[in-house]
C-alpha positions in Angstrom: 148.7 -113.1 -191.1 150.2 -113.2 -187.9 148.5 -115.6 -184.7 146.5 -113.8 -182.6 146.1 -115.0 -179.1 142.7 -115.4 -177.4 141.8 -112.0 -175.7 142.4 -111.8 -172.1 140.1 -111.4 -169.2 136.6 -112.3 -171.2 134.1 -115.0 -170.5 134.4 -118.4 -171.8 131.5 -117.6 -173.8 133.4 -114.3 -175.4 136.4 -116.8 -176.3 134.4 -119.2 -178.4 133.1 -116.5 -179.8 136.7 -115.1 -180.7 137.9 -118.7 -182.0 134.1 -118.9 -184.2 135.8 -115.3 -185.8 139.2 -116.9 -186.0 137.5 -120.4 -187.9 135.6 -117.4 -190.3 138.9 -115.6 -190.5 140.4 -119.8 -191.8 143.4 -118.8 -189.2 144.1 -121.8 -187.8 147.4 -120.6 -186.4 145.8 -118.1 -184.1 143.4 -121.2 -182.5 146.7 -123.2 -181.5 146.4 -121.2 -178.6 143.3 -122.6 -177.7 143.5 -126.0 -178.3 145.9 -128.2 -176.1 147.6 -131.4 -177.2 145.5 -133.0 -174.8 141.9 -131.2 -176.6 139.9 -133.6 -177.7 136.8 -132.1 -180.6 134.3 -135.2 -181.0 132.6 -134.3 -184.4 129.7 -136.1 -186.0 132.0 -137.6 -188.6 136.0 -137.7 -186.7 137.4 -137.2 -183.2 140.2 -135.6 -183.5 143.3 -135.3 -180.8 145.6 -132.7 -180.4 146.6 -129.5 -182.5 147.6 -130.9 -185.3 144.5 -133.5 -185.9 141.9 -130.6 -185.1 143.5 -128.4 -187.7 143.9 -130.5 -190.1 140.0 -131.3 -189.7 139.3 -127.5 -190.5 142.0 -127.8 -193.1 139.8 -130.2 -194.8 136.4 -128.6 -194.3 138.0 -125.5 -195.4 139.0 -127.1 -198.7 135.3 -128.4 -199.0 133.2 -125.6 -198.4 133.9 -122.4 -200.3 132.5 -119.3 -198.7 133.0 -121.7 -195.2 130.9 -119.5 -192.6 130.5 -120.6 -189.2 128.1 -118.5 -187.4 127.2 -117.7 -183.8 123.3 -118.1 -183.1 123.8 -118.0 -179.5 126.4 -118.8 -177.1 126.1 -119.6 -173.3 128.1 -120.2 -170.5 128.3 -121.8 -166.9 131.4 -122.4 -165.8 133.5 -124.1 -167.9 130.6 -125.2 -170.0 129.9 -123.3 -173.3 127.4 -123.9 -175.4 126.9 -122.6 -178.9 124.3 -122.8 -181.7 125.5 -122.3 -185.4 125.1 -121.8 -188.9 127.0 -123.1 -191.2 126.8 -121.6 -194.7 128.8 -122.2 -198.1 129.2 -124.3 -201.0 130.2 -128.0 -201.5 132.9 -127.7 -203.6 135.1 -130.5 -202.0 134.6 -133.5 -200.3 132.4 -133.3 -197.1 131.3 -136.1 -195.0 132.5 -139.0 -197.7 130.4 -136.9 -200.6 132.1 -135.7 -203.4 132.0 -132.1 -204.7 128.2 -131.0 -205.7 128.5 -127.6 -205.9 125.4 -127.2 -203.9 124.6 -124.7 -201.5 124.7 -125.6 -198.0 123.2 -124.6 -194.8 123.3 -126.7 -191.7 122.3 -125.6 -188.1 124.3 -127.0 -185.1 125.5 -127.0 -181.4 128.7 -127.4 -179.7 129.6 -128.1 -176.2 132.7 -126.8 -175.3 134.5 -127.9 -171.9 137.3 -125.2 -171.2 140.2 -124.8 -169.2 141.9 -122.1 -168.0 141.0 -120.4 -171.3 141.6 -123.6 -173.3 139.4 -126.1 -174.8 139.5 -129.5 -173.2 137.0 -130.9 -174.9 134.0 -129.8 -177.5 131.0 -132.2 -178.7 129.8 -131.5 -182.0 126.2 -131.8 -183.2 124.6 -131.3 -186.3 121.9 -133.0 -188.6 123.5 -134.7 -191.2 120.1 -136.0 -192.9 119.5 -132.4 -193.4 123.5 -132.0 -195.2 122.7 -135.3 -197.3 119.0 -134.0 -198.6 120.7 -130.6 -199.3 123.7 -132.0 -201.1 121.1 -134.3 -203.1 122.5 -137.6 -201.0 118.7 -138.0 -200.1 115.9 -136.9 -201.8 114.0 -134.0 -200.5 111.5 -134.8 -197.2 107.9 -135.5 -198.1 108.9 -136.2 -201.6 107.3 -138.9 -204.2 111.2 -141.0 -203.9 111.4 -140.2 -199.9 107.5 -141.8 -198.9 108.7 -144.4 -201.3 112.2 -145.1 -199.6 110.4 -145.1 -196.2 107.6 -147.4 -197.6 110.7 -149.9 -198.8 112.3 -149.4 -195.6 109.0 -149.9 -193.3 108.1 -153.1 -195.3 111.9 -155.0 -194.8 111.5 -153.8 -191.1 108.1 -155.9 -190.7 109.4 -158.0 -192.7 112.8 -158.9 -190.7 110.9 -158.9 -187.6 108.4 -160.8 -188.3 111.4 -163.5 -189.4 112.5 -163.1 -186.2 109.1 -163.9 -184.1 108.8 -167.3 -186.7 112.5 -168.1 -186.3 
């Protein structure tokens, strides 16, 4: 497949949108155009530098998540600010976040914040709930179950206990 270069004269909020179709598409190529050398992506989990380190992040996430879908809820822009909230969809079928291959279905809302430049991303925070990945990957057990209120419990009673070592000490 040959690059495809971010479409001219649209919003900033109609070129995330293109580079969300490009990430679908797993055409990394295309997205060197709009990432810099200087772009830095802070994700929950890396913050990655460059071209080559934001590609290879995808590269990776790509290999972990068969089916990978990234998509647009919303998108909104002011100035060089975009903002987007997304769906992530797929299955776990490499490793994601430190956590081997379960084969489980995942689906994980999340924002970015996009700072562009001229038509090319300076930076872009990423945000997404990764309690929500572990409890669907089976990491964590399901909210409100008998093993969570008993994890909590644990975790509640060290907590009084630690402080209450602390107030004595």
């Amino acid at each position: 497949m040959a690059a495809q270069r971010p479409p001219d004269g649209v919003t900033n909020a109609e070129l995330v949108r293109w580079a969300f179709d490009r990430l679908n598409a797993q055409d990394l190529a295309s997205l060197h155009s709009f990432w810099t050398e200087d772009t830095v992506e802070y994700f929950p989990d890396a913050t990655c530098r460059g071209v080559d380190e934001i590609a290879a992040y995808f590269s990776d996430k790509f290999a972990a998540i068969d089916g990978f879908r990234l998509d647009p809820v919303a998108i909104a822009d002011a100035g060089d600010d975009v903002l987007a909230h997304w769906r992530l969809t797929g299955r776990h079928t490499g490793t994601l976040l430190g956590v081997g291959a379960t084969g489980r279905t995942i689906e994980l809302d999340g924002c970015d914040h996009f700072v562009l430049d001229d038509g090319k991303v300076r930076t872009n925070t990423v945000v997404f709930d990764q309690m929500a990945f572990a409890r669907q990957v089976g990491l964590l057990p399901p909210d409100g179950s008998v093993v969570d209120k008993g994890l909590k419990a644990a975790f509640n009673a060290k907590t009084r206990a630690v402080q209450a070592l602390r107030r004595s000490g």
